[in-house]
C-alpha positions as CSV (number, residue, x, y, z in Angstrom):
1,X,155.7,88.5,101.2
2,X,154.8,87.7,105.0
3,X,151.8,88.6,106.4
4,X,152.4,91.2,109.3
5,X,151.1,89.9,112.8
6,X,148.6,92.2,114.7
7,X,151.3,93.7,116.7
8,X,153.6,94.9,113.6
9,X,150.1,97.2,112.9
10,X,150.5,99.7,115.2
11,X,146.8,100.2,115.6
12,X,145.4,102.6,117.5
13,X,143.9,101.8,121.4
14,X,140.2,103.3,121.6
15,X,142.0,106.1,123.9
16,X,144.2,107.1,120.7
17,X,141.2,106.7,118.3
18,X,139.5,108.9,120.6
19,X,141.9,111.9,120.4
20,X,142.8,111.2,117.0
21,X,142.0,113.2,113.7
22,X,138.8,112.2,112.4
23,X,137.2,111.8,108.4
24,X,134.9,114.8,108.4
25,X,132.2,112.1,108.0
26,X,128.9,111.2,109.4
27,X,126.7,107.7,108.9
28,X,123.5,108.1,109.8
29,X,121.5,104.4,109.9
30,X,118.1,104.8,108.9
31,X,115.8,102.2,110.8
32,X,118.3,99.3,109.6
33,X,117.4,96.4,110.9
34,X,120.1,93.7,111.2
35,X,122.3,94.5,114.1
36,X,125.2,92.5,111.8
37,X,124.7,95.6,109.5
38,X,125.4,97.9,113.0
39,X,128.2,96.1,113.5
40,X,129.9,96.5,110.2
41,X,129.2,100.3,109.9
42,X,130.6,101.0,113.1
43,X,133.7,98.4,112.3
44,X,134.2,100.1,108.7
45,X,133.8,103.6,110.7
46,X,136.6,102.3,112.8
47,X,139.1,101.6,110.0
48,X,138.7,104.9,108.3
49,X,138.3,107.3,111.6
50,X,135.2,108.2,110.7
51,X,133.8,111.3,113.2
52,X,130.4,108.9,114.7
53,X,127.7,107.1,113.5
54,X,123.9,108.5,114.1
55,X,121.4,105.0,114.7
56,X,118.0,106.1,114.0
57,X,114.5,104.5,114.3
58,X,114.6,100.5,115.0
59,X,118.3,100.6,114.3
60,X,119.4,99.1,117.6
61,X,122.0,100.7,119.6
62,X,125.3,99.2,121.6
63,X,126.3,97.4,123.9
64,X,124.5,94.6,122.0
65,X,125.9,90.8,121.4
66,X,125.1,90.9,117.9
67,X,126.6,94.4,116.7
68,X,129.3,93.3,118.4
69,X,129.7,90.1,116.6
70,X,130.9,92.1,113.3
71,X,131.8,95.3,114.9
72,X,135.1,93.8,116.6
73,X,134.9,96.5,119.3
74,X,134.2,99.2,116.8
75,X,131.2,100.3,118.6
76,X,133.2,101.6,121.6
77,X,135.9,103.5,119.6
78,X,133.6,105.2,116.8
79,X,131.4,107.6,118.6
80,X,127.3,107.3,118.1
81,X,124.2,109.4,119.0
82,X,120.6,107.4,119.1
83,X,118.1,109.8,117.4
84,X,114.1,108.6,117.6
85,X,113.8,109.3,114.1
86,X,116.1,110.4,110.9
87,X,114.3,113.8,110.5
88,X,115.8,115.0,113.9
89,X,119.6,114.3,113.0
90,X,118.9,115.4,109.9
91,X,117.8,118.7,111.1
92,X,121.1,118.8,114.0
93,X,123.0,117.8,111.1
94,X,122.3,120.9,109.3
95,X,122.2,123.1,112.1
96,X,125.8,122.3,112.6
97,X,126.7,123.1,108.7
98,X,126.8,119.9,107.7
99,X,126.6,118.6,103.8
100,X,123.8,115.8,104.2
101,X,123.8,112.8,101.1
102,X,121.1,110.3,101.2
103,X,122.5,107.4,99.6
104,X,119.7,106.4,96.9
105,X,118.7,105.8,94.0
106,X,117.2,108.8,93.0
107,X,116.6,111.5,89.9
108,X,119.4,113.7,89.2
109,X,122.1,111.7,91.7
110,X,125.6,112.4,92.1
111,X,127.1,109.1,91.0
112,X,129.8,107.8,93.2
113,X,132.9,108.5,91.2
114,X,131.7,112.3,91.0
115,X,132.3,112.3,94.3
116,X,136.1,113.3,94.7
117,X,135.4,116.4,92.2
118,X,132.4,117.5,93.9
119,X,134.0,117.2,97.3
120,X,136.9,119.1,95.9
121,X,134.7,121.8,94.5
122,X,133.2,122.4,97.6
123,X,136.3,122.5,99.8
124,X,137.6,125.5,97.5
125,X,134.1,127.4,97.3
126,X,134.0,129.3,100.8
127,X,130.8,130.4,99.9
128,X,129.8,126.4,100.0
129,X,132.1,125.2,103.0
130,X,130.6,122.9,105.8
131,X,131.8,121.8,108.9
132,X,131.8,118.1,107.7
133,X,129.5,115.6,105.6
134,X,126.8,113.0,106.7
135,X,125.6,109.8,104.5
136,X,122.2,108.7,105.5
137,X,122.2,104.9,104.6
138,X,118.5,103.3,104.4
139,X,116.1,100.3,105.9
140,X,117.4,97.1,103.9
141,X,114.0,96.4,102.3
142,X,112.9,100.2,101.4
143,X,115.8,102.1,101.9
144,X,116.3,105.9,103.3
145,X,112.8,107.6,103.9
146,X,111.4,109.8,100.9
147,X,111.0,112.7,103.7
148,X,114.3,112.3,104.7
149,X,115.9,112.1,100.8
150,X,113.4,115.2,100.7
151,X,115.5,116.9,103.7
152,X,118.7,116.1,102.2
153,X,121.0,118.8,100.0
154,X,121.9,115.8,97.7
155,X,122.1,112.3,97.2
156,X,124.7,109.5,95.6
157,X,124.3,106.6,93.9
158,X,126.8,103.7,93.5
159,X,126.3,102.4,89.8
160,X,125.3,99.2,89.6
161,X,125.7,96.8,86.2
162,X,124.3,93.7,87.1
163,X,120.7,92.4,87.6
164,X,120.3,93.9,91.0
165,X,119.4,97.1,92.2
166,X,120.5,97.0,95.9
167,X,123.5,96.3,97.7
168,X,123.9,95.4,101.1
169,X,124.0,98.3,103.7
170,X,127.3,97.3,105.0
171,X,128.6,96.7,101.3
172,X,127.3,100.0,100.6
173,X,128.9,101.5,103.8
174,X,132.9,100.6,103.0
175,X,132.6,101.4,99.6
176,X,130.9,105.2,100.1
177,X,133.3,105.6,103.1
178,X,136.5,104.5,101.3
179,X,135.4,107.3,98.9
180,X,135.3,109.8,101.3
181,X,138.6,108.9,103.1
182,X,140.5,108.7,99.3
183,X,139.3,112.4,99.5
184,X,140.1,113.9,103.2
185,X,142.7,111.0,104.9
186,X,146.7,112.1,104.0
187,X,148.1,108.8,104.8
């Protein structure tokens, strides 16, 4: 095996990302705080084509040294919207038929590896069909607002089986992301 040099990747420019197809998927930042979390969402929303990301609250927006630090460049392909608070793209989000998952722990969760029959259930059920599918991914310390988990139609859970409860919001980011993309991406 030989690792393939940038070139042999044939990756996108941001003009080709820009008209390409997009994952009918959403992240919506909930005042997160480190701007290396930013970064990462927006360079994991890069890789998998992801429609935009939503920053909400204190979650700092681009052109920003330190979101750019981990987002590679990331921020200027994947499109974003600032929102003053969650409860407002929550609200556009719906308007515009869109499915809306907190990502919590919560009562009566969808765990993560539901999420590919659920996803497919909806898809066949026109009387449940949306125009795409938001995460909302919470504050570090306390997570996604209880009146925005309140506002959403569901939420998902990543199992966990260690002594932690938490993972990292950019941890938590590639691997709810890579779940939606093993559902919607064909190649």
């Amino acid at each position: 095996m030989r690792k393939l040099r940038t070139i042999e990747m044939h990756r996108l420019s941001v003009e080709q990302f820009k008209e390409a197809h997009k994952l009918p998927l959403i992240v919506v930042l909930d005042d997160v705080r480190s701007l290396y979390n930013v970064g990462s969402v927006f360079r994991c929303g890069d890789a998998f084509r992801v429609e935009g990301v939503y920053l909400c609250g204190i979650t700092a927006c681009p052109p920003n040294v330190e979101i750019h630090k981990t987002a590679l460049g990331g921020e200027d392909s994947v499109d974003w919207r600032y929102f003053e608070n969650t409860e407002d793209a929550v609200r556009e989000l719906h308007d515009k038929g869109f499915f809306v998952w907190s990502v919590e722990q919560v009562e009566h969760s969808t765990k993560l590896q539901n999420i590919q029959s659920v996803l497919s259930q909806m898809s066949t059920d026109d009387a449940h069909a949306h125009e795409g599918y938001a995460i909302i991914l919470g504050n570090e310390v306390k997570g996604v607002k209880q009146t925005v988990v309140d506002m959403s139609d569901g939420c998902l859970e990543i199992p966990q089986f260690g002594t932690k409860h938490s993972l990292n919001v950019s941890t938590t980011a590639g691997i709810v992301i890579w779940e939606f993309a093993k559902a919607f991406l064909t190649e």
